[in-house]
N, C-alpha and C positions, 0 to 999 in steps of 0.2 A: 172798816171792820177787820179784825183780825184771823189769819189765814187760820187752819188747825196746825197745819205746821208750824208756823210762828207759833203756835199757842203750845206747841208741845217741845219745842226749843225754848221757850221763855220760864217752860211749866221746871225743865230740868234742871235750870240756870236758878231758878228761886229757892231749888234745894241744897246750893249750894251758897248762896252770897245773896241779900234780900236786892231786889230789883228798886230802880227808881220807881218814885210813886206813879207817875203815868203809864208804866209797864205794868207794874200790881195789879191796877185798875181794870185796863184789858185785859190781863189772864182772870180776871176774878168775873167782869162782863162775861168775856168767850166761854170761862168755862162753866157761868150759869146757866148761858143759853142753849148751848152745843149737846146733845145727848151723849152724842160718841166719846167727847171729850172727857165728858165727866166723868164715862168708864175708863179711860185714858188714865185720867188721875188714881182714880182709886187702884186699879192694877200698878202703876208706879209705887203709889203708898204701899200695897200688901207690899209688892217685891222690895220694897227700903227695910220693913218692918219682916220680913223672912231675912232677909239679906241680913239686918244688926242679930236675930236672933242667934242664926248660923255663925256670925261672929264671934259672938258671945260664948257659943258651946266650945269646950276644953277641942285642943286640936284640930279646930275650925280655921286654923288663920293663913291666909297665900301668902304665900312667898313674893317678894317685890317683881320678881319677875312674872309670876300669874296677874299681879294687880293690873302691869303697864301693858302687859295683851288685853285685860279688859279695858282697861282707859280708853287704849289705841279702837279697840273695836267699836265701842261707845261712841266715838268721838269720828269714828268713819260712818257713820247711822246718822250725822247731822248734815 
């Protein structure tokens, strides 16, 4: 069974580039079953779905140098 860790590493990586099918599988198991998880997802989702909106508003957009502190900090959270 799948750790929530794992499931929230695999939950990130699927929003980016679709996962092999036996990965799919298990984040879609884990995160039927998982309570926490589910909340997990859906706060991802809102925060994707603020994040594009905020994008989208006139003078919303970072600088290449804002985005690579975000990357960099995102990507130390794994």
């Amino acid at each position: 069974m799948m750790t929530c860790k794992e499931y929230s590493k695999l939950l990130s990586e699927s929003m980016e580039h679709q996962l092999p099918l036996g990965q799919r599988a298990a984040v879609f198991l884990h995160g039927a079953m998982c309570t926490p998880c589910k909340g997990y997802k859906r706060t991802l989702a809102m925060v994707r779905q603020v994040s594009r909106e905020l994008a989208d508003d006139e003078g919303a957009s970072l600088s290449e140098e804002a985005r690579e502190r975000i990357r960099k900090a995102l990507a130390d959270l794994t």
